[in-house]
DOMARVEX-157459 format. One record per residue (C-alpha): z negated, x, y; residue in one letter. Coordinates in steps of 0.001 Angstrom, whole numbers, padded with zeros to 6 digits, always signed. Each point is the difference from the previous one (the first is absolute). Layout:
% residues N
ZXYA...
***
This chain:
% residues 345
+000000+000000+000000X+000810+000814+003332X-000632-000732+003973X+001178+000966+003031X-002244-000655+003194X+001234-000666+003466X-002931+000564+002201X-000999+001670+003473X-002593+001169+002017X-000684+001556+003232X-002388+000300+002788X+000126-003221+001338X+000847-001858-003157X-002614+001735-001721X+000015+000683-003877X-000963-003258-001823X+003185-001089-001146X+000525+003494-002043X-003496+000104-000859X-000197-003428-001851X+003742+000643-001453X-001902+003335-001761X-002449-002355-001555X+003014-002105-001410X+001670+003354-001108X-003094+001342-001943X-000178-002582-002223X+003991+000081-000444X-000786+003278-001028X-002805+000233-002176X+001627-002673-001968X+002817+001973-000742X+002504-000040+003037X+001332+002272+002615X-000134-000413+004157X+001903+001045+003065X-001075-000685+003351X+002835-000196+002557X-000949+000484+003565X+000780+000109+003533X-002275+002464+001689X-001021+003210-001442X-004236+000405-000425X-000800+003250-001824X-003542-001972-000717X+001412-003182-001223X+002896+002682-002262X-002628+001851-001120X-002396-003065-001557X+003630-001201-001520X+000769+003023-001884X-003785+000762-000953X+000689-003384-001735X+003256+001174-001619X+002030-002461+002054X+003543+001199+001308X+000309-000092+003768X+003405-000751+001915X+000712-000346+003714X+002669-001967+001429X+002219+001372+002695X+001117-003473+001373X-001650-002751+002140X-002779-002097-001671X+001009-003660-000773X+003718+000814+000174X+002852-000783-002264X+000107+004016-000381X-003772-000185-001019X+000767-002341-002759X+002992+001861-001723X-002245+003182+000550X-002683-001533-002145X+002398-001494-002305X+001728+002995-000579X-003445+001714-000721X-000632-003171-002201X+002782+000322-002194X+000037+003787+000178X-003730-000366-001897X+001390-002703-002245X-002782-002204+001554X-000932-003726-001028X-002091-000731+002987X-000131+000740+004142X-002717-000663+001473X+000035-000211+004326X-003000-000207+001826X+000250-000554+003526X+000938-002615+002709X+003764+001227+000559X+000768-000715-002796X+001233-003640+000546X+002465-002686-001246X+003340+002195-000049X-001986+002944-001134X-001083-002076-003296X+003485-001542-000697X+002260+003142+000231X-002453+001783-002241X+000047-003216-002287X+003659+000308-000253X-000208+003203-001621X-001657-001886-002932X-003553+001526+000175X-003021-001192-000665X-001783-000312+003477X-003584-000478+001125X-000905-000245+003630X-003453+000310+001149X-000920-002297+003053X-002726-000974+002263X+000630-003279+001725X+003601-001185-000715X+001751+002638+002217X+003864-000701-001100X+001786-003205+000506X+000757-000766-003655X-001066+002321-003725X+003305+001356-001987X-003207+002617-002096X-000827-001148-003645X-003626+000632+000795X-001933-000711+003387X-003172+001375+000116X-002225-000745+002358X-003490+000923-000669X-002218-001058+002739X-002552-002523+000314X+002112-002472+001987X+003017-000462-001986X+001734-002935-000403X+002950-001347-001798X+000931-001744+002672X+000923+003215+002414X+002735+000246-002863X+001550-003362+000135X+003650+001980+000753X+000763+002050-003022X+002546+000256-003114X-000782-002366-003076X-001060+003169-002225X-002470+001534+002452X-003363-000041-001255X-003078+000514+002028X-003238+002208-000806X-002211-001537+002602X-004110+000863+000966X-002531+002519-000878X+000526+000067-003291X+003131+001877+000456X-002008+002407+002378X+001335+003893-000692X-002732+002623-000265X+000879+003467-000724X-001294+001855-003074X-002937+001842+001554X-001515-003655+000376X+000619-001322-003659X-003343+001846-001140X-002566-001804+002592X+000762-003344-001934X-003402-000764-001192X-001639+001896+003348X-003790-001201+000585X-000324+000251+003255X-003669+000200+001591X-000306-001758+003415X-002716+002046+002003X-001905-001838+002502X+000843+002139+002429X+004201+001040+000548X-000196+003793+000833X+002812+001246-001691X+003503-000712+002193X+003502+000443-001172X+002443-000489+002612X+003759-000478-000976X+002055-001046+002471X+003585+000914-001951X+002216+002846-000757X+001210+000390+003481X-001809-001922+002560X+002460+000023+002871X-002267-001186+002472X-003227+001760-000959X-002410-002291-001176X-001658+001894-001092X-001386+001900+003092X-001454-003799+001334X-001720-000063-003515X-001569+002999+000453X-000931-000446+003762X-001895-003226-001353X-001785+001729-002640X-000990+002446+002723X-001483-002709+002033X-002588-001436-002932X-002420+002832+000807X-000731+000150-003727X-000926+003548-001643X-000040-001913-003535X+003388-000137-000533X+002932+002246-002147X+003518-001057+000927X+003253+001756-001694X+003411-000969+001900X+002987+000035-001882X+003426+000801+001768X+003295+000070-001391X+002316+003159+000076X+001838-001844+002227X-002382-000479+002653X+001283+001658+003084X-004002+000171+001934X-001909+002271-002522X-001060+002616+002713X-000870-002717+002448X-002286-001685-002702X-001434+003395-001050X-000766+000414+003907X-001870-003406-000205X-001780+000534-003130X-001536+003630+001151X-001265-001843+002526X-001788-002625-002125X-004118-000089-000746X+001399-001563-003292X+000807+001405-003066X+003746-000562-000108X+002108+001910-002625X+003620-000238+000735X+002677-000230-002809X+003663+000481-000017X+002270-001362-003143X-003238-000893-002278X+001195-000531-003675X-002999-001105-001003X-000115-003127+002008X-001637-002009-002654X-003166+002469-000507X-000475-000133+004249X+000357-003696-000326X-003011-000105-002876X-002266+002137+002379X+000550-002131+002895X-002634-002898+000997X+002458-001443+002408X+004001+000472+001265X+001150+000021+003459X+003594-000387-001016X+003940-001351+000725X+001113-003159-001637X+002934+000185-002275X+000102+001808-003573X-003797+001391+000308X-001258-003223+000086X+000304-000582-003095X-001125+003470-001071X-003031-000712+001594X+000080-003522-001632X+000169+001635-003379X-002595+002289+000819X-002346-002583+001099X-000664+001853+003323X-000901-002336+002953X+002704+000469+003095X+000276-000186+003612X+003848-000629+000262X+002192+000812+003019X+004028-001494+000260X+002437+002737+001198X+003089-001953-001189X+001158-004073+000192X+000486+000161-003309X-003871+000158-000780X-001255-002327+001996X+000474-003338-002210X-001498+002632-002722X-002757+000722+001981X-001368-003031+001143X+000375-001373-004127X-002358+002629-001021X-002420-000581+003267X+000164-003969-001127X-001076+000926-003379X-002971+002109+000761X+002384+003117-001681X-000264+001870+003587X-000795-000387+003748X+003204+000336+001525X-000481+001570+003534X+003901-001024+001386X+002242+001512+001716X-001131+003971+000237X+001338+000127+003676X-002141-003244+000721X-003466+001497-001254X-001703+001990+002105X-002578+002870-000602X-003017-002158+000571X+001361-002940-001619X+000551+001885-003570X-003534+002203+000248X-002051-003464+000232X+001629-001803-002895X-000249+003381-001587X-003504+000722+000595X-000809-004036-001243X+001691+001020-003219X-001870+002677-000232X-003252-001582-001201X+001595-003401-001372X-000391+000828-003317X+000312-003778-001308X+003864-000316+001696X+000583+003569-001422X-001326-001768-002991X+002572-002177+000068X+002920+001445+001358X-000072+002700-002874X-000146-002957-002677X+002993-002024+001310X+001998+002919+000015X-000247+000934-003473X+000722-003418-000873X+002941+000033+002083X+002095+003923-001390X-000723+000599-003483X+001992+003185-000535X+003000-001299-001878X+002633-001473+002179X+002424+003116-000802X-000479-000754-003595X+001126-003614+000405X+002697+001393+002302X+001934+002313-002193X-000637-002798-003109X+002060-002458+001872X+002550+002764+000739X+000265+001170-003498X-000104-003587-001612X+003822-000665+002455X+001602+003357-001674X-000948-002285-003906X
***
């Protein structure tokens, strides 16, 4: 068996879309398969987690969406003899879909929140917690849909925290703060200003940055600075292990929500794209997370109080931690690649 992947990243689009298309490929892999990611922009730290994975890499040398892109990725397709492409990411509309379609290979499409005008893919996948048939009225007779969080894709390094016990302390003074793989418009930096402004000395907080975060020095500025205990970490591959240490994430909405669903750690959740927002506010409703907005709406002040009532609310910690187990159990990719396999019968 084998799969080609069509998906980007970059600095302002972040790295979610490649990152949750690896979780799909490991599983393609360990049961028996081969993978090729084809993508846009070159990222020696997205290449280099690829190939440590023994997945090919490819870069295109056309523009992304385009009629070129799709013969590029066919050509790579049939080239590799592959059953399946997989394209995550929101240029990848109606036209996209159909010419790849008329190739005569298998297609899934990962989605959000209905983004093209009418589904040509085999598969639409849309794991988030406010999926809907109905955002797919427009789509070919064949095109099946893999809808909610049961479908959620975690990456390997989170498969062995299945039966996790977590302890809720009365007191949250461990901090992970996550705020994506590139944070474009710092976030981060307001985050840490707010933990400045507790005026606790009982606190341990580890940041986690993406290698493509352009405002390392400026954050290593801030953090010298700091009467905390702040540890700054660049490309952390053992996300899952920081995650199990942590009493409480300050943290971007979008694929990390439901790693820190999974891993039952209670969330203070910030928006930095549209597409989260209906997300957001589903988890907020169900007691899953408190969703903070819009990041550019929040100020400094506003994020340290709810922070600081968090803090010592162990009962809504409590809770938050149990919903979100309930919610991710760990083997969306699983159910993923069965459907895939079971349409190659």
């Amino acid at each position: 068996m084998k799969l080609v992947i069509r998906a980007d990243a970059s600095t302002t689009m972040g790295t979610g879309h490649v990152m949750r298309c690896l979780a799909l490929a490991q599983v393609w892999q360990d049961q028996g398969g081969k993978a090729i990611f084809v993508l846009a922009n070159k990222s020696s730290s997205l290449e280099n987690r690829l190939i440590s994975e023994g997945i090919q890499v490819v870069y295109l040398l056309v523009a992304t969406g385009s009629h070129d892109d799709v013969n590029q990725t066919v050509d790579f397709a049939q080239k590799f003899n592959a059953q399946w492409i997989v394209v995550d990411g929101y240029h990848f509309g109606t036209k996209y879909q159909k010419d790849i379609k008329d190739f005569g290979i298998k297609l899934l499409v990962f989605d959000d929140y209905g983004h093209a005008e009418h589904y040509y893919a085999d598969l639409v996948l849309n794991q988030n917690i406010s999926a809907h048939k109905d955002l797919y009225q427009s789509r070919e007779i064949y095109t099946q849909l893999l809808l909610g969080t049961d479908y959620v894709l975690l990456r390997r390094e989170f498969w062995q925290w299945q039966n996790l016990q977590r302890e809720i302390n009365p007191i949250a003074r461990k901090i992970l703060v996550t705020l994506g793989g590139s944070d474009p418009d710092n976030v981060t930096f307001k985050v840490i200003q707010a933990l400045n402004r507790l005026n606790r000395d009982d606190l341990e907080v580890i940041v986690v940055i993406g290698g493509s975060n352009p405002h390392c020095e400026i954050l290593q500025k801030l953090i010298a600075d700091s009467s905390l205990v702040i540890s700054l970490q660049q490309n952390v591959s053992n996300m899952p292990e920081v995650m199990a240490w942590a009493d409480l994430a300050i943290a971007a909405g979008g694929a990390t929500s439901w790693e820190l669903a999974f891993m039952g750690l209670p969330s203070l959740v910030f928006t930095i794209a549209d597409n989260q927002k209906a997300i957001a506010a589903e988890l907020d409703r169900q007691s899953v997370i408190i969703n903070l907005g819009w990041h550019k709406d929040v100020t400094v002040v506003q994020i340290g109080s709810v922070l600081q009532e968090l803090i010592s609310d162990l009962r809504k910690r409590e809770t938050m931690s149990k919903k979100g187990r309930e919610l991710v159990d760990g083997n969306g990719a699983r159910r993923v690649v069965s459907e895939m396999t079971s349409m190659l019968a």
